[in-house]
C-alpha positions in Angstrom: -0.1 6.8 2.2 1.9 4.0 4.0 4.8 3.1 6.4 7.4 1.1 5.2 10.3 0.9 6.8 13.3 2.6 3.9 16.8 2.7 3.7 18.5 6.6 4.8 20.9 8.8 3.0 24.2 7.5 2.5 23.5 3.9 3.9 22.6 4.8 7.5 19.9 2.3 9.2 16.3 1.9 7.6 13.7 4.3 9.1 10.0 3.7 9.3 9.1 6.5 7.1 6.0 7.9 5.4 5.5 7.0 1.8 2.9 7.3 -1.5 1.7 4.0 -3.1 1.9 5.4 -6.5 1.4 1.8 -8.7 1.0 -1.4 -8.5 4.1 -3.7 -10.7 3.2 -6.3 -12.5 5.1 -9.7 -11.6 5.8 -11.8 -8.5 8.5 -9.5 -6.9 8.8 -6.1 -5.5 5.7 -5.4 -6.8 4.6 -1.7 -5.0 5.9 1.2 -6.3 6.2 3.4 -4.1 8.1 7.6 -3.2 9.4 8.4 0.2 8.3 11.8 2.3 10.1 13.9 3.8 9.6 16.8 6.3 12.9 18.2 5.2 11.4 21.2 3.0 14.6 22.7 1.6 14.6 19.4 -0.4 11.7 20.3 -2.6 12.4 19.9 -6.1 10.3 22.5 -7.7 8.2 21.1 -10.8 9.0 17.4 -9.9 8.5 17.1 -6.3 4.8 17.7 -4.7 4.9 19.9 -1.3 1.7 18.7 1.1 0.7 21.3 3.7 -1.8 21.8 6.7 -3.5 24.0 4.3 -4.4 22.2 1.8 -7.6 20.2 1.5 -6.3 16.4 1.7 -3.7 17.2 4.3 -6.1 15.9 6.8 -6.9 12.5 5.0 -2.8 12.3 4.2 -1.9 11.4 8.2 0.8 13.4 7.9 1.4 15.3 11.2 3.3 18.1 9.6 3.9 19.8 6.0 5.9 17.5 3.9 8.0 16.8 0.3 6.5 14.0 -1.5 9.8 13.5 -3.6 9.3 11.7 -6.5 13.4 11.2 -6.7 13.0 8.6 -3.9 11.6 6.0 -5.6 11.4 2.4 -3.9 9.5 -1.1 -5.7 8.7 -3.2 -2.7 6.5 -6.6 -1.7 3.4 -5.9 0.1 4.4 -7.2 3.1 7.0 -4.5 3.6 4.2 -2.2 4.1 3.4 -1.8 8.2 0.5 0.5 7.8 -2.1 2.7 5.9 -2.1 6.1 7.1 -4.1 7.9 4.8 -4.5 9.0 1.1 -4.4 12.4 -1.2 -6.5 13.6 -3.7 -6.8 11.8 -6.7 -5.8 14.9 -8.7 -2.7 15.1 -7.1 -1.8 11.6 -7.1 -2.6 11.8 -10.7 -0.4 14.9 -11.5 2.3 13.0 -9.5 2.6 10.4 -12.1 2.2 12.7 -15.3 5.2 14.2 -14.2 6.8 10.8 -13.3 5.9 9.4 -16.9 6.8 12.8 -18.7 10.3 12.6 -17.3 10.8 9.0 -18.1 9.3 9.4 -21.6 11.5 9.5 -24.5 
């Protein structure tokens, strides 16, 4: 989990906002792939999008301060000096079932 700073809904002004590293690109450019987080829970997107709560065992090592919407619809490829922190990480197992479902929708 990082900060960058990402552009809002509907071209309002970039917010420093909580997001999952989810690959590293190949080439020069934009090279971070990366899914914004929201605390906006009527937004999950059940089966695609991954809900993080206090409950849960890697909520703690997320450095999220409340439950949140990892939405895999907010996708953003970025350089690596976008990024303005670490915050924390998630299991492996859920980062992992993350992208299955990311490549499963994008396969053929």
């Amino acid at each position: 989990m990082v900060l960058i700073s990402l552009a809002q809904f509907a071209g309002a002004t970039p917010k420093l906002r909580p997001a999952l590293l989810l690959a590293e690109l190949p080439g020069p450019y934009q090279n971070l792939l990366l899914c914004g987080i929201s605390t906006q829970l009527h937004q999950l997107e059940p089966l695609w999008d991954e809900l993080i709560q206090a409950s849960d065992p890697d909520f703690p090592s997320s450095g999220l301060h409340q439950d949140s919407v990892i939405r895999l619809s907010y996708l953003h490829a970025t350089d690596p000096n976008e990024i303005r922190g670490v915050i924390g990480s998630i299991e492996l197992s859920r980062l992992q079932d993350l992208l299955r479902r990311l490549s499963d929708h994008l396969r053929p």
